[in-house]
N, C-alpha and C positions, 0 to 999 in steps of 0.2 A: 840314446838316440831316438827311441821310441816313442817316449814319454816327452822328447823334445818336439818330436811333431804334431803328437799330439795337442801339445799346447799351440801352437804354431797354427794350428786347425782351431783349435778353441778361441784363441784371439781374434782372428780373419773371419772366424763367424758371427762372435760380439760386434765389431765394426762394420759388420754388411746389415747387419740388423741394425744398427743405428741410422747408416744412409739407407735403407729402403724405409723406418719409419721415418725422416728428415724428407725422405723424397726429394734432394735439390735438382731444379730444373733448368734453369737459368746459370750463367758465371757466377752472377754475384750469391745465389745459392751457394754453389759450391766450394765460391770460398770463403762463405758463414759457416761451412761445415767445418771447413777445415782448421778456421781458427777455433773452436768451440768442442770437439768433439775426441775424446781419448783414445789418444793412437797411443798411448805407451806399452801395453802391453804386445799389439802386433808387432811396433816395429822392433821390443824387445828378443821377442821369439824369430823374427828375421832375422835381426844382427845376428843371433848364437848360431844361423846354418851353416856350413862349414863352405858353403857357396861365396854366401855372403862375406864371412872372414876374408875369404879370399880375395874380394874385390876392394876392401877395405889394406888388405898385405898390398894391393898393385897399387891403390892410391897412395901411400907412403912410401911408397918403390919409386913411382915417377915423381912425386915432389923431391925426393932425396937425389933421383939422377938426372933431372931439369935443374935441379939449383932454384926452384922456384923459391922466390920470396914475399909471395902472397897469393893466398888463395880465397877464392869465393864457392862454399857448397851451396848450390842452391836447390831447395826442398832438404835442406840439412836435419830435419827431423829432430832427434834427442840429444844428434851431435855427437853420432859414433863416431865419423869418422874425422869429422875434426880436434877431437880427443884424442885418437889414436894420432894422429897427423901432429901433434901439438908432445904427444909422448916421444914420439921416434924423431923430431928436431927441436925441441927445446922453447926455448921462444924465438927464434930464429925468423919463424914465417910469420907474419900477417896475415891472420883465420879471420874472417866473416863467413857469415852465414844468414842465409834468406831461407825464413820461415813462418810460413801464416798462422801459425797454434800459437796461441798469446800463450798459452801455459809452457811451454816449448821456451819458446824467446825467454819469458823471465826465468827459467835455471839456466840457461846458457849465457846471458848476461850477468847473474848472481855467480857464474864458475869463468869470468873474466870475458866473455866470449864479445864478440861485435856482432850483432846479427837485426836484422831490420824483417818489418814484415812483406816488403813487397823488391821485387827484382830491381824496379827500379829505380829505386834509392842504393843500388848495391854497388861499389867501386868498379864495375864489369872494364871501364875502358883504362885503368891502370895494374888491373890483376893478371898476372902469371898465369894460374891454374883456374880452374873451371870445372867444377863439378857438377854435374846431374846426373843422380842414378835410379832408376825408376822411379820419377817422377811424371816425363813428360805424357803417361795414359792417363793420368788423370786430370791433366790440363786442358779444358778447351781450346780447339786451335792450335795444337800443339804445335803447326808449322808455321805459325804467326810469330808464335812466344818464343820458338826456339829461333827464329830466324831474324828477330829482333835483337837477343844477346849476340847472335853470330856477329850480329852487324858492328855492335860496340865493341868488342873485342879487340884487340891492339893486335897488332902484323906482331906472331912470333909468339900469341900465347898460345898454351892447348888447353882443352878442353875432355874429359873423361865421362863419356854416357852413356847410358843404355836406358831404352823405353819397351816394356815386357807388354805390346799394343795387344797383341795376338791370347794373353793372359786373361780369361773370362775367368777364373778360379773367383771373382769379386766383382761387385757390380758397382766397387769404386774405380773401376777400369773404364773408363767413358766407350760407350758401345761406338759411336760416330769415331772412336780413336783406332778403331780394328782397318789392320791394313796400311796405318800411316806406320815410315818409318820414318830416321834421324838425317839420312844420306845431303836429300835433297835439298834438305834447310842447309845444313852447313856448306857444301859443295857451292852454292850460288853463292855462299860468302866469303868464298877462296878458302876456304879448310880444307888440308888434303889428311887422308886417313893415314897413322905411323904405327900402327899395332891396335890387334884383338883377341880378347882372350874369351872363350865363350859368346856372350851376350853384350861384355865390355868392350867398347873401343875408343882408341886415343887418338885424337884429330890435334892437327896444331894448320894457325892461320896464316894462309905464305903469303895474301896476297887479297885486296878488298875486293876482288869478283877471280873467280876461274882465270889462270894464271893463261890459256889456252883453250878454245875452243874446239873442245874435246866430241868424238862420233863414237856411240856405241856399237860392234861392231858381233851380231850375234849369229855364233857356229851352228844350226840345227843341226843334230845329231842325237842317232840312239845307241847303236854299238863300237860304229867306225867312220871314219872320215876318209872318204875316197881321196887317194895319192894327188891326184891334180888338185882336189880343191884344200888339201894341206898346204900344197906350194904354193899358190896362190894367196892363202892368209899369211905364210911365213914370208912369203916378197912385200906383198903390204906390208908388214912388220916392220923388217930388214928395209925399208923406205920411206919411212917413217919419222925422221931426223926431231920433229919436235912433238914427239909421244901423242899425236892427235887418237889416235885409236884404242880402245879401251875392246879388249875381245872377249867373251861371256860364252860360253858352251851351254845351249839347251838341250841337255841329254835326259830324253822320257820318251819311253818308247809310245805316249800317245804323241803328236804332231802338233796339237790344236793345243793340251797342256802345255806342252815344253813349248811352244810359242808364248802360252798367256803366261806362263811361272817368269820366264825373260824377261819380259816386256814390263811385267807388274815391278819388278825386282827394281828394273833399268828406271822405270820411272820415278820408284821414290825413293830412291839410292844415291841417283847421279843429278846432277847439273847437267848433262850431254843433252842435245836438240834436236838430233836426228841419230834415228838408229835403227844401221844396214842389217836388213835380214838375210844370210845366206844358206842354203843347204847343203849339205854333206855329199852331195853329186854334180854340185854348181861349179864350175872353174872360171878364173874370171882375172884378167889384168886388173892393175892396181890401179890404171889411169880411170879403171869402168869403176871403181870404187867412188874414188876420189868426185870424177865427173855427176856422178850419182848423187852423192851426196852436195855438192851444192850446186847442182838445180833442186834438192831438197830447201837448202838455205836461200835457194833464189824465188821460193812463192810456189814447188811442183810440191805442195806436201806428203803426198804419195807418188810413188814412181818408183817403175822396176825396168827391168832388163827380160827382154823374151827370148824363150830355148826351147825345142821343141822335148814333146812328152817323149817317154821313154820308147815306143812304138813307134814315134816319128812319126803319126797322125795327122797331126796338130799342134797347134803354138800352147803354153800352159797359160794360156789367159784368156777374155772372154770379151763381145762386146768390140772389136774394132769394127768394124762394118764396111770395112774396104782392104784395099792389098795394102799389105805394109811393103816399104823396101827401104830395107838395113842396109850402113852403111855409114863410111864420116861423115856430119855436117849435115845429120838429119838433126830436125828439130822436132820433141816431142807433142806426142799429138793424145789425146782424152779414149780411156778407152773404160769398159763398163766393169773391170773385174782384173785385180794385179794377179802377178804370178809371185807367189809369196819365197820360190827358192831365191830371189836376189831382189830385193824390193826394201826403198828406204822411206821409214816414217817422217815427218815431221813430232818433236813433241808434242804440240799443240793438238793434235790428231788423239793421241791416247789419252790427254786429260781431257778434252770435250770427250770422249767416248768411256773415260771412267765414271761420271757424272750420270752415265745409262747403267751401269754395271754393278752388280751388288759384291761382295767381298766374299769368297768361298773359302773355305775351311778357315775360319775365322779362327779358331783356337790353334794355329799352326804357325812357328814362325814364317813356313814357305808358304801361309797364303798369295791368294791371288784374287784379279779378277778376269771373267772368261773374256777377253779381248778376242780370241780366237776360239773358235765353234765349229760343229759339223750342223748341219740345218737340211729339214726336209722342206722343198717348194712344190707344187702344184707343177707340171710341163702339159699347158694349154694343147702343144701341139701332138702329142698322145695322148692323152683324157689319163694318164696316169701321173706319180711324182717321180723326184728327183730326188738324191742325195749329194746334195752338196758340200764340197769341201772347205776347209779351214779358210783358203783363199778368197772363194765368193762371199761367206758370210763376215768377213773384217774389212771388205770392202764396202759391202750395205753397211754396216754398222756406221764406215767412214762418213758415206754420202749421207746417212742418214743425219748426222752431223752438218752436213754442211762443205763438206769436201769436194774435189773431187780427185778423179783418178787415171793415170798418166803413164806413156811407154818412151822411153826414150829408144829409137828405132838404131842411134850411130851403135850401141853397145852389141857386140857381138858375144854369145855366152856360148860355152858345151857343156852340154846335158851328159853324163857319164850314164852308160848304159851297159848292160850285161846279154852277151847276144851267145846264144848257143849255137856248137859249134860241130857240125860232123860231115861226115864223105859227100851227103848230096848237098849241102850247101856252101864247103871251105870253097870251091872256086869263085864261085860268086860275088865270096866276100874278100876273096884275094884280089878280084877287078874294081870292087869298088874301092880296096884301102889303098892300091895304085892308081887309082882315077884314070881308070879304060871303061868306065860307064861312061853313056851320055847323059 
């Protein structure tokens, strides 16, 4: 096993030293590398890892339990696994294969194979099965190229991929490819996800766009989820008749993380357009959800729900500049700073603002980008600063964009709070939970 990685290291270094002296800059560089350049021995030392095997066992796993009877790998490489595919069914399936290494193509066509040098020349809108397996980092555009096969693809094929973006081990891994993932492309072309194992997963096409117009629906939390605002998401749930909500837990005990780890996730995973952020203290009818979300889809691309802070201070948002009064059949009015416990995006909102944003722990699958921040400002009006929270600063980032930002006043919200409790204050609090205050 040692000696297998070592090699495995020893190949992946010969190949990084060939594209760094090649230097390709452009597409069409890079794919003069790729026809021209001897990948045999890396992708040799890859097929033998016991990873790899593995994903190679599930590709003849689901051709044999799909009944597929034609498949297309594309970046098929030396042709493991159409080999394998062609061993475990006989001649049963129709193998093509799309690969740009002229030397590649000719053994695979001298050992019977079908295989072309570019995708599209490849049978994509009559084939069964669909392979890409770490391919799509080293593609330019990878959300172009992959969203273009999505598109040809026939109602009913699937598809098997994984792209290793996060993977700098190579600097055949296209650096502008860190952070993209596979979600997004497929998902706008009506592929719903049916199984994953590791890094692989099996998508099949039910439908030429999003069968439903689907709302990300994200729980902030770090250790527990306060009792009302449970029921709350399991009523939406339970109301839910044709599966519009799609619900995500952002559990990280920083706020401003687990807000951007979400949000990064939701963006290039899903197709969904708007996506309700709630917190773990937030309680909230389903109608305020619903409502919420399309005046999201009606033009308010930002817009929350107000509840007062935990002290009962004040409202948790910033910037109204007059009395608010809640209530039905109020109509939303511009305010300078959301309250991020119940507040719904627009998508367009996070992709203008990812275009600001650089890509953090890039060698991570769970990278991210910091959509959400704590920020120091200058307060003119004490000649001292401010520490602002995750809220103010994803708001400027918005406006900064081009946004702006919105309370919808009919939405009544409770803030859950934790009030201590002894001999000189229990009456007090006795009068006001029977409402004998004025």
């Amino acid at each position: 096993m040692q000696q297998t990685a070592i090699r495995a290291q020893e190949a992946r270094a010969a190949l990084a030293d060939e594209w760094r002296r090649q230097n390709p800059q452009t597409p069409e560089d890079i794919l003069a590398f790729y026809k021209t350049a001897d990948q045999s021995d890396d992708l040799a030392a890859f097929h033998a890892s016991a990873m790899r095997q593995r994903w190679t066992a599930l590709v003849c796993d689901v051709v044999t339990t799909t009944g597929a009877s034609s498949v297309v790998d594309i970046g098929c490489g030396a042709g493991h696994d159409l080999r394998a595919i062609r061993e475990a069914t006989g001649a049963e399936v129709a193998l093509f294969g799309v690969e740009p290494s002229d030397a590649f193509r000719r053994q695979l066509r001298d050992d019977g194979f079908s295989v072309v040098e570019s995708v599209e020349d490849a049978p994509i809108e009559t084939t069964d099965l669909l392979i890409c397996l770490d391919v799509l980092e080293h593609v330019p555009d990878p959300e172009a190229f992959l969203g273009s096969i999505a598109r040809r693809a026939k109602i009913g094929a699937a598809i098997i991929e994984s792209a290793a973006c996060h993977d700098i081990g190579t600097p055949l891994h296209l650096r502008a490819n860190r952070g993209w993932r596979t979600g997004h492309a497929l998902e706008s072309a009506g592929w719903e996800r049916t199984y994953e194992q590791g890094r692989v997963r099996v998508w099949q096409r039910m439908a030429e766009a999003p069968r439903i117009a689907h709302a990300g629906l994200a729980l902030c939390a770090y250790r527990g989820v306060s009792t009302p605002t449970f029921r709350s998401v399991v009523n939406l749930i339970r109301h839910d008749p044709q599966g519009q909500w799609r619900v995500m837990v952002a559990g990280e005990a920083g706020i401003a993380r687990a807000r951007s780890m979400v949000t990064s996730w939701w963006i290039t995973e899903t197709a969904d357009d708007v996506l309700l952020m709630v917190d773990d203290d937030v309680s909230f009818k389903s109608a305020d959800a619903e409502r919420l979300v399309a005046l999201c889809r009606d033009g308010y691309d930002v817009i929350c729900g107000a509840y007062p802070t935990r002290d009962a201070s004040h409202l948790s948002l910033r910037g109204h500049g007059e009395d608010i009064f809640f209530g039905p059949g109020k109509e939303p009015i511009e305010i300078q700073c959301v309250a991020t416990g119940f507040v719904a995006f627009h998508r367009r909102v996070f992709d203008a603002m990812a275009t600001m944003l650089p890509v953090v722990n890039a060698n991570l699958e769970d990278n991210f980008r910091p959509f959400f921040d704590f920020r120091t400002v200058p307060n003119e009006a004490t000649g001292g600063w401010e520490w602002l929270s995750e809220d103010y600063d994803v708001s400027e980032k918005a406006k900064a964009c081009g946004f702006r930002i919105y309370l919808d006043p009919s939405i009544i919200l409770e803030h859950q709070a934790t009030v201590s409790l002894s001999v000189a204050n229990m009456q007090a609090m006795r009068a006001v939970l029977d409402g004998e205050t004025g």
